[in-house]
N, C-alpha and C positions, 0 to 999 in steps of 0.2 A: 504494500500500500504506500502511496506517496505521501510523505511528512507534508503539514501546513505549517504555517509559526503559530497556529494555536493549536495543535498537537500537545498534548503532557510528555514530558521524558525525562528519567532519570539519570542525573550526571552526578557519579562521587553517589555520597549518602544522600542526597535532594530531589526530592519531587519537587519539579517545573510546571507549573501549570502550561507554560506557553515556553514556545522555544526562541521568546526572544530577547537575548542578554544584551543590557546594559553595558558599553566597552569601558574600558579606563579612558577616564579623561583628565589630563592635568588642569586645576585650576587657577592655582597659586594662590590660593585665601584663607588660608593656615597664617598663624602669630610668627615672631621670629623666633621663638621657643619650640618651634614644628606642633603647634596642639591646635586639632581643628576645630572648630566655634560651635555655638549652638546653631549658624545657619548653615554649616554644614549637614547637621540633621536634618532639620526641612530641606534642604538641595535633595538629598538621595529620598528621605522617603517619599517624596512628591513621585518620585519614579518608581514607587515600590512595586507597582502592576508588572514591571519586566521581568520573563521568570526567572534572570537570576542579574545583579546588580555587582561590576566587579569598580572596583575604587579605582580613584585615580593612584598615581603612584606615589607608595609611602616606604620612605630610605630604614634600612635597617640598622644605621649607625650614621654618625655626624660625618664622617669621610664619603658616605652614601651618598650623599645631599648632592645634586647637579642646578639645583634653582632655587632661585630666593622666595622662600612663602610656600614651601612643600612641608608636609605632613612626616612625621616622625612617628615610628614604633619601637623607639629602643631605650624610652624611660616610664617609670610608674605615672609620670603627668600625662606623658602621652598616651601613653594605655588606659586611662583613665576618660582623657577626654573622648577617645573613639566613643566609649560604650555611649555617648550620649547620639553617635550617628546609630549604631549598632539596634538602640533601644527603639529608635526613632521609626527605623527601617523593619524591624520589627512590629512594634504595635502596626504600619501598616499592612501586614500582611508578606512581607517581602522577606528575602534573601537576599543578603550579599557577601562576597567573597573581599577580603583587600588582598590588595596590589601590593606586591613588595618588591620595590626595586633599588638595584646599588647600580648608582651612575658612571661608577669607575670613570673614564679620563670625560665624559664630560663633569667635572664638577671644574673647582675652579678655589686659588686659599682663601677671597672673600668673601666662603663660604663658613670657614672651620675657623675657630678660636686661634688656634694656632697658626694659622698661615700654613700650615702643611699645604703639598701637591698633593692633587687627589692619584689614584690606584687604578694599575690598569696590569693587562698581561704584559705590555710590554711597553717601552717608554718612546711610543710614539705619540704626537700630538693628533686632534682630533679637526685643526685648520677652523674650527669652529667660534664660536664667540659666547658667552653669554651676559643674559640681558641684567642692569641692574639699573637702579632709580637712576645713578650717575653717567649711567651710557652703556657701551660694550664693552667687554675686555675678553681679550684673547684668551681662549683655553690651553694651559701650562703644558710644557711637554712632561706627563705623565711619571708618576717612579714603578719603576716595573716591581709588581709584588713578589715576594719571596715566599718559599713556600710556608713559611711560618705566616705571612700575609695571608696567604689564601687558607691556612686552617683557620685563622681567625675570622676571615669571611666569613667562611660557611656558619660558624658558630655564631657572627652576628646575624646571621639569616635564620637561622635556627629559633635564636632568642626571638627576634622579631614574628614569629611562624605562635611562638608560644604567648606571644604578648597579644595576638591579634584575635587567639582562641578567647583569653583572658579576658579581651575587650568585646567577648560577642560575637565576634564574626562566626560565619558558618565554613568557611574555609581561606584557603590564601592560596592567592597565582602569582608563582616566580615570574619577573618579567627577563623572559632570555630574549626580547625583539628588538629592536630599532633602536641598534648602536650602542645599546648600554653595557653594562659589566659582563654579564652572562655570554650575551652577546658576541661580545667583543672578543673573547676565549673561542667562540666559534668561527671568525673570519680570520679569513687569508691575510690579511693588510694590518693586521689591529693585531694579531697574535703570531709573534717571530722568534717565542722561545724555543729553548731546544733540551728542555726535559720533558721530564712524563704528562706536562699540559701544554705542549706544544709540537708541532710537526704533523705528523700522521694524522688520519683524522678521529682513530681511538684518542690520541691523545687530547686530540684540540675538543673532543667533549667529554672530556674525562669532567671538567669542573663540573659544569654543568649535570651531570649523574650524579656526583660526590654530593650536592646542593639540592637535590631534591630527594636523595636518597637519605639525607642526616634533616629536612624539613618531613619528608613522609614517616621518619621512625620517630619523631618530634612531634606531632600531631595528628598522624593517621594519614595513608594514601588517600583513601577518598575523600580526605579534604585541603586537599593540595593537586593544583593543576599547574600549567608553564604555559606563559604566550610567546611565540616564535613567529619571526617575520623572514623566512627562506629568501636570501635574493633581495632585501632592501636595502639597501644605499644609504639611508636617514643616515646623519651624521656620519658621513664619509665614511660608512663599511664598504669593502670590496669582498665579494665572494665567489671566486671563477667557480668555484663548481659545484651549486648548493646541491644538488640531488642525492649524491650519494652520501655528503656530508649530514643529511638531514633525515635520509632513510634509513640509515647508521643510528642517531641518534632517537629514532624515535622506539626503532627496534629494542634498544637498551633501555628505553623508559617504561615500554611494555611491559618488559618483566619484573617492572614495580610497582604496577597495575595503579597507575596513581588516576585521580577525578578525570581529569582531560586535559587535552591538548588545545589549545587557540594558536592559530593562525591567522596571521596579517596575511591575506594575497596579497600579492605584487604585481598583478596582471598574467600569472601563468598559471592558466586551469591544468594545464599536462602536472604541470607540478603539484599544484593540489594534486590530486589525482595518483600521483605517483606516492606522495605522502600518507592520501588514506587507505591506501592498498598496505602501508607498513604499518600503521596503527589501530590496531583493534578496538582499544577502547573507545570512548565519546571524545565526539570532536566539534569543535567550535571555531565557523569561518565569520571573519571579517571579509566579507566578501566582492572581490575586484578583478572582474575579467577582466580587461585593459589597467597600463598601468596609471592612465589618466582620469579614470573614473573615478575620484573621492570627491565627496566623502560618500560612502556606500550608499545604496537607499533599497530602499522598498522593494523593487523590483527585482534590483539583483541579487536582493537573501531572497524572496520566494523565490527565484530559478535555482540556487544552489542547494535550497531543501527539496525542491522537485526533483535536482538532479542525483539526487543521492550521494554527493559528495560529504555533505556535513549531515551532525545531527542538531542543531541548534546554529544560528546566525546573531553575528555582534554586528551595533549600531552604536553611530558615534554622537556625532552633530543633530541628527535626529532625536536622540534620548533627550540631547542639551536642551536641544529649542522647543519639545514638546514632550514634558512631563508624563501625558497620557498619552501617549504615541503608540499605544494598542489601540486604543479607543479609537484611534483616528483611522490606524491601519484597519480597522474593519469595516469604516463606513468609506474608505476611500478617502481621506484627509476630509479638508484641505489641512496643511501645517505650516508651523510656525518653522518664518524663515532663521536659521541660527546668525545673531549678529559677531562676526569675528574680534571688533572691538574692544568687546566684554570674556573674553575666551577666559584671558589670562589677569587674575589681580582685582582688583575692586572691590564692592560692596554686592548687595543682593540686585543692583541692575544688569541683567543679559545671566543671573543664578540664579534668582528664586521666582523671579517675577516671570517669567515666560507661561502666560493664559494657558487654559483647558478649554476643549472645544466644546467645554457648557459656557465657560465664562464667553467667548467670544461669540459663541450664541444667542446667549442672554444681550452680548452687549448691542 
């Protein structure tokens, strides 16, 4: 039978009423202490109808950190302020998973107390910039981690995986996609060591198994998933040859039977396709035939559900601009256009304020 998005489906230990996830969205509206607000709460439960809500990205330690005004999981303040999205998203009905991501060479030492370089596999720069109230500044060229670094990684992902149960959530997704830490151990360009996390392509995801293997005995497989963007370029990744680097790796996560897999397409359905031929578990596309088509919509997750590629489709800009964007997807919209302006930083204008299609009704 052919999947709809309001099909039920079970991903990890969670009944979905509807198979249409909430993506991570950075917002940057977090304190400079990383603890997110009480409008934090209202932003996600307002979306709590998606059947399942994953967070924007939250740093598993302070050398984590890639942008000014991100959410932090790696002290009791901050564990403490989730549960009030956790509780929020809850009383309406919802699920949601955080996001846990370490920036590796995008961060930047105007981020960290001490002026430290941020961490990466190897000490190349990222040609990037990041943004702050006072301008841009160049991203540092990298300190290549030691392997003492990267046990202590894992254990701050670990701790963070543990803090984010602590705080409510229903599970957590490593972010291994688009250019960041995990990531960055996976591409050709970004990782030039030449021990056992580096070279071959056992080795180059060796991290990434280690990190979800020491997160799944830390909180349970089925509540621990990984988003993967095969093939994306964000922040200057190069990857000559994601297929088999990816079919490799999914192979080895299989047999850790963890919640699911998320995928960024990048415009190559063969690739999807060659991806869910190696992973048995549940899968979750972000879905982009072409590599010009963002932000996804409507259309192209019902084809990818039709087409039996995925079991469930992530939305981005959609979720942002239209809180009840099931509601909408059933009568055929219309929706609220996402204002780009408001993405990043601010108050509740372009976060909490975007109408339901009763309000706009009504109005």
């Amino acid at each position: 039978m052919v999947s709809t998005l309001f099909d039920p489906v079970t991903i990890g230990g969670l009944q979905l009423p509807n198979r249409l996830v909430m993506a991570p969205m950075t917002r940057n509206r977090a304190t400079p202490e990383g603890l997110v607000t009480e409008l934090a709460g209202e932003y996600y439960a307002q979306r709590a109808s998606a059947g399942l809500i994953i967070s924007e990205g939250i740093q598993p330690s302070v050398i984590g950190q890639g942008y000014f005004l991100t959410p932090g999981l790696h002290n009791a303040e901050q564990t403490d302020a989730w549960r009030q999205v956790t509780d929020a998203v809850h009383r309406a009905g919802g699920r949601i998973f955080a996001q846990i991501n370490h920036c590796g060479r995008i961060g930047h030492p105007a981020l960290y107390p001490d002026n430290a370089l941020p961490l990466a596999p190897s000490a190349v720069a990222s040609g990037e910039q990041l943004f702050t109230p006072d301008g841009m500044l160049d991203h540092p060229t990298p300190r290549e981690m030691t392997t003492e670094d990267i046990a202590a990684t894992i254990t701050d992902f670990t701790a963070a995986a543990r803090n984010a149960i602590a705080a409510g959530f229903d599970g957590v997704e490593l972010h291994g996609a688009n250019g960041y830490l995990l990531h960055q151990f996976l591409a050709d360009n970004t990782n030039l060591r030449t021990d056992s996390y580096g070279g071959s392509v056992a080795n180059r995801i060796r991290f990434v198994t280690e990190v979800v293997a020491a997160v799944s005995e830390a909180i349970g497989a089925d509540r621990t998933g990984i988003r993967l963007s095969p093939g994306n370029p964000f922040n200057h990744i190069e990857e000559s040859d994601p297929a088999p680097l990816y079919v490799e790796l999914l192979t080895k996560l299989a047999e850790q039977d963890i919640a699911y897999v998320h995928i960024v397409e990048g415009g190559d359905r063969e690739l999807t396709t060659k991806l869910r031929a190696a992973w048995p578990g549940s899968l979750i596309l972000n879905p982009h035939r072409t590599p010009d088509a963002f932000p996804a919509t409507v259309e192209a997750a019902e084809e990818a559900l039709e087409s039996g590629v995925t079991d469930a489709v992530s939305l981005g800009a959609l979720w942002l601009a239209n809180p009840d964007l099931d509601a909408r997807i059933k009568v055929g919209g219309p929706y609220n256009t996402a204002d780009q302006a408001t993405f990043y930083g601010g108050d509740s204008a372009g976060y909490t304020d975007y109408p339901t299609l009763d309000q706009v009704t009504s109005a």
